[in-house]
C-alpha positions in Angstrom: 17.2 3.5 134.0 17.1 5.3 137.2 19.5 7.8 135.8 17.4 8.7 133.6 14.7 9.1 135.8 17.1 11.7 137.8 17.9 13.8 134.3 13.5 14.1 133.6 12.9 14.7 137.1 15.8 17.3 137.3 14.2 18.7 134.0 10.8 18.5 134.8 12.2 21.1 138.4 14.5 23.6 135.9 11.1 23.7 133.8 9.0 24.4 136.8 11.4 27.0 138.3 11.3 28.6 134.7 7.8 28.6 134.8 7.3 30.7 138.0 10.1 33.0 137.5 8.5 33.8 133.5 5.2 34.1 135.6 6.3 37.3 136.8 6.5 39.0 133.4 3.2 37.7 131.7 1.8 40.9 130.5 4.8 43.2 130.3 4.8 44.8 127.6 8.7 46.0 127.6 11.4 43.2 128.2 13.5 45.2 131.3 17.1 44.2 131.5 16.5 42.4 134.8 13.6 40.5 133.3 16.6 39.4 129.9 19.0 38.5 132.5 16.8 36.7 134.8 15.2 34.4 131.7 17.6 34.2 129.3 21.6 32.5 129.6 22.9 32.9 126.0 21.4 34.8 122.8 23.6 33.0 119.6 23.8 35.3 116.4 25.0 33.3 113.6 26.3 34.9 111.0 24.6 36.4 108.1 23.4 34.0 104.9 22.9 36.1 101.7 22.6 32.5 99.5 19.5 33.7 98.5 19.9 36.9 97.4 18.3 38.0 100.6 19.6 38.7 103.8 18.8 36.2 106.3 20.0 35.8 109.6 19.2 33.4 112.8 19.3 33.8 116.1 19.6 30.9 119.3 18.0 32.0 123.0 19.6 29.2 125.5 17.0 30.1 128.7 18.1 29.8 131.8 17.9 26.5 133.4 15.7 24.4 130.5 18.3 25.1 127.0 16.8 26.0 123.4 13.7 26.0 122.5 13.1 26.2 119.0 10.8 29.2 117.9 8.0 27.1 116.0 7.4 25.7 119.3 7.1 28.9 120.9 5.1 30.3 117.9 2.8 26.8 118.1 3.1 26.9 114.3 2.6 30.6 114.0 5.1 32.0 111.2 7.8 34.6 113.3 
């Protein structure tokens, strides 16, 4: 149990330091390098799926310091 407690709390920090480093760029309106490589770890291309007869391809940002987060939550529902 209180290990568990040390892995949410230890979240619950990466998120907050997230937080106020993203802070910075609310309102940019060009992603800078500095700006990819300070909030972003890992961009995953897979590869290409053509099952459908059209091309579709998906994509995995890891951000630094709180993982994946999958794009309908970032959208809140909104279709990409």
């Amino acid at each position: 149990m209180q290990q568990e407690i040390e892995v949410q709390e230890r979240q619950h920090e990466n998120i907050e330091f997230f937080i106020q480093k993203a802070d910075k760029y609310v309102g940019i309106e060009k992603l800078t390098p500095y700006a990819l490589r300070e909030l972003i770890q890992g961009i995953y291309v897979e590869a290409p799926d053509k099952s459908t007869g059209k091309r579709r391809q998906t994509i995995h940002i890891k951000y630094d310091g709180i993982g994946f987060i999958p794009l309908d939550v970032l959208m809140n529902g909104k279709t990409a």
